[in-house]
C-alpha positions as CSV (number, residue, x, y, z in Angstrom):
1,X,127.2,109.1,118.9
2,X,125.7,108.4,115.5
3,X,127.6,111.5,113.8
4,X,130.9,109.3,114.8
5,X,129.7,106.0,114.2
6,X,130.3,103.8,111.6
7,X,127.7,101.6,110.0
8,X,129.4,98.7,107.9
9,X,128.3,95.5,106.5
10,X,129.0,92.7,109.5
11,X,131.5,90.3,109.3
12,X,132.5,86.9,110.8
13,X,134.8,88.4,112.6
14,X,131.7,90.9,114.5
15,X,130.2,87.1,115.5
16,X,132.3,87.5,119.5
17,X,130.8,91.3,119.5
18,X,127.3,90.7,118.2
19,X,126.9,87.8,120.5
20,X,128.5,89.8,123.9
21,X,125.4,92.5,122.5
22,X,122.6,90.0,122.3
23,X,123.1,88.0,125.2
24,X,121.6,90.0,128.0
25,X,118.7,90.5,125.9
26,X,118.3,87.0,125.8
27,X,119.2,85.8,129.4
28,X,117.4,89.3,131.3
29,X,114.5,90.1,129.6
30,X,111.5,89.0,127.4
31,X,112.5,91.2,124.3
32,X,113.8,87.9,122.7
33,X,112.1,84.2,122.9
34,X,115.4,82.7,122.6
35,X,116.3,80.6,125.9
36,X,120.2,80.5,125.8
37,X,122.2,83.2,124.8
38,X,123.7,82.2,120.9
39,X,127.8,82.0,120.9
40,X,129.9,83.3,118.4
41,X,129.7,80.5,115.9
42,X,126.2,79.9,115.5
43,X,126.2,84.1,115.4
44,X,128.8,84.2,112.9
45,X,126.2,81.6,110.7
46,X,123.8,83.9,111.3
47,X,125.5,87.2,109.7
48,X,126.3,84.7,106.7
49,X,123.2,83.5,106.4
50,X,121.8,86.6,106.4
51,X,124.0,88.7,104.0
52,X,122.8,85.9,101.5
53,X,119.9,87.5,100.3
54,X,119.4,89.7,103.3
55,X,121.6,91.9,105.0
56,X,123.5,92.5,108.3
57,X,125.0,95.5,109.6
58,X,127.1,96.7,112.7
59,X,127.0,100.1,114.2
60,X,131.1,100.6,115.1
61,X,132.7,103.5,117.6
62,X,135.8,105.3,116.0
63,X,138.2,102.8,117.9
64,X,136.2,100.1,116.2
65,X,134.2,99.0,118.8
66,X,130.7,97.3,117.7
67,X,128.0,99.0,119.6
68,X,124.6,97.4,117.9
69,X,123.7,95.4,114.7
70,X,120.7,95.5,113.0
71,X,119.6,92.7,110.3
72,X,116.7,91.3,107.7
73,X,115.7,87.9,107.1
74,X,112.8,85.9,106.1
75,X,109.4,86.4,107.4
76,X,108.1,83.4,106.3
77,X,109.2,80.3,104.0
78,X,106.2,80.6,101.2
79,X,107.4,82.6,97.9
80,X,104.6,84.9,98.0
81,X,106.5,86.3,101.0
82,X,110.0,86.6,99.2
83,X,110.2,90.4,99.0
84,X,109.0,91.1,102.7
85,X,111.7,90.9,105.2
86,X,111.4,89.9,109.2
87,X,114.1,93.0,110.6
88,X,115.1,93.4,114.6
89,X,117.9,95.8,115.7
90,X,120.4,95.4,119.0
91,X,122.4,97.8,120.9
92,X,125.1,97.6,123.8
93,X,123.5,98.9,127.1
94,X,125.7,101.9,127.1
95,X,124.9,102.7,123.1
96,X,120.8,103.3,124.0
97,X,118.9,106.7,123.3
98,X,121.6,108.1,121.9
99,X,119.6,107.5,118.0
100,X,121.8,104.5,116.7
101,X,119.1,102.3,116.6
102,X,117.5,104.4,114.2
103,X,120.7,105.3,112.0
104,X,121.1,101.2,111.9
105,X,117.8,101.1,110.7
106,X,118.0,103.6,108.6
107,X,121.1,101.9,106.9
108,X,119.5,98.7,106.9
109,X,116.5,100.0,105.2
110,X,118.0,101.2,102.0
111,X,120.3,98.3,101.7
112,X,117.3,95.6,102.2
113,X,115.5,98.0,99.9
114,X,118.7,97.7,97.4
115,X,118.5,94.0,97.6
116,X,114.6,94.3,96.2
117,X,113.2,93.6,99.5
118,X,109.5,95.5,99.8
119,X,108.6,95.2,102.8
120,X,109.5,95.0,106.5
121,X,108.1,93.3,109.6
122,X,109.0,93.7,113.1
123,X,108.2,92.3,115.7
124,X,107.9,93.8,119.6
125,X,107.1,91.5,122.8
126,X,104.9,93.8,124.9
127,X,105.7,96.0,127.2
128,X,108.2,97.8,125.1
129,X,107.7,101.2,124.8
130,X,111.3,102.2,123.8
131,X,110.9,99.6,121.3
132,X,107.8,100.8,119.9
133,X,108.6,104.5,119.7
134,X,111.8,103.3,117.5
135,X,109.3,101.6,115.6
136,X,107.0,104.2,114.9
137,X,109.9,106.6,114.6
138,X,111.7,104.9,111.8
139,X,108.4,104.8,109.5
140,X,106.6,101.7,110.7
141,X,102.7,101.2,111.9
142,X,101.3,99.0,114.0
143,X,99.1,96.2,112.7
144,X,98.3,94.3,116.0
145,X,99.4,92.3,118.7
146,X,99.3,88.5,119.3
147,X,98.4,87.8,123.0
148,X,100.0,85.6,125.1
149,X,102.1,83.8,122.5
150,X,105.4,83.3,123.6
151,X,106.4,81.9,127.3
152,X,109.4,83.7,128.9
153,X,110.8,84.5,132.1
154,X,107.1,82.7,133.9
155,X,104.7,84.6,132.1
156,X,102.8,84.9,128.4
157,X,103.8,87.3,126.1
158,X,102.4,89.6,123.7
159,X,103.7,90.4,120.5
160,X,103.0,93.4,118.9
161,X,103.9,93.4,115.1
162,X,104.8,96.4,113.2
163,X,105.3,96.9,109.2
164,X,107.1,99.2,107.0
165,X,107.4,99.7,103.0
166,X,110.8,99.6,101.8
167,X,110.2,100.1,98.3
168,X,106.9,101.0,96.4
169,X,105.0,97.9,95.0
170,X,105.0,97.2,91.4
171,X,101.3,97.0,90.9
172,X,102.6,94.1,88.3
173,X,104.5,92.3,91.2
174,X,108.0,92.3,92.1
175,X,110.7,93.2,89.8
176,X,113.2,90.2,90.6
């Protein structure tokens, strides 16, 4: 699959396909702590918001057809944190273990990377091990896991968070 697909910046116009993608994840499993399913308009804000300083991309069949996204955003509000990036990556049912998830990654890494992002964070609610093979696959290691933190479908949650470089660090700091 990934030798015909076609990974390309996301658009408003992916919000109705991004949003079909994500929605199971949200109302049939634990993978995401969102409660309701996200429609195409708040999803469409989202792919803006994130191509701001960020970036969002969709993985496309030759007939167009979006299959997965992946995207960065903030990990957290403080500046010291401006140059490390919170990442997550989504595929339709039918698109898994065929290595798309990777090849968005992939994608996604060099153009976060571009954008003078230096570091990636991802998290993975436990048990996930598809998840965290993909993780440890496309470069990342494990730096621990946060028990019982999130409440979905009647039980606590672990998180287990993962991290990636992007980019080496100036030993001076970011280059802005």
């Amino acid at each position: 699959m990934t030798d015909r697909a076609v990974i390309r910046p996301a658009t408003a116009e992916d919000a109705d396909a991004c949003a079909r993608i994500y929605a199971p994840w949200v109302r049939d499993t634990a993978v995401t702590f969102e409660a309701e399913p996200p429609g195409p308009v708040e999803m469409a804000e989202r792919i803006a918001a994130a191509q701001q300083r960020h970036a969002w991309l969709v993985a496309t069949a030759p007939d167009g057809e979006v299959l997965g996204y992946a995207y960065g955003g903030p990990w957290k509000s403080r500046a010291a944190y401006a140059w490390t990036c919170e990442v997550s990556v989504y595929l339709d049912g039918a698109a898994h273990g065929r290595g798309l998830g990777r090849a968005l990654y992939d994608a996604l890494f060099a153009e976060l990377a571009a954008r003078g992002m230096v570091v990636a964070v991802a998290g993975a609610t436990e048990p996930n091990p598809a998840s965290a093979a993909l993780h440890r696959a496309a470069g990342f290691t494990e730096v621990g896991t946060f028990r019982g933190v999130g409440w979905k479908h009647g039980a606590w949650r672990d998180v287990t968070w993962y991290r990636r470089a992007l980019a080496d660090a100036a030993p001076d700091g970011p280059r802005a």
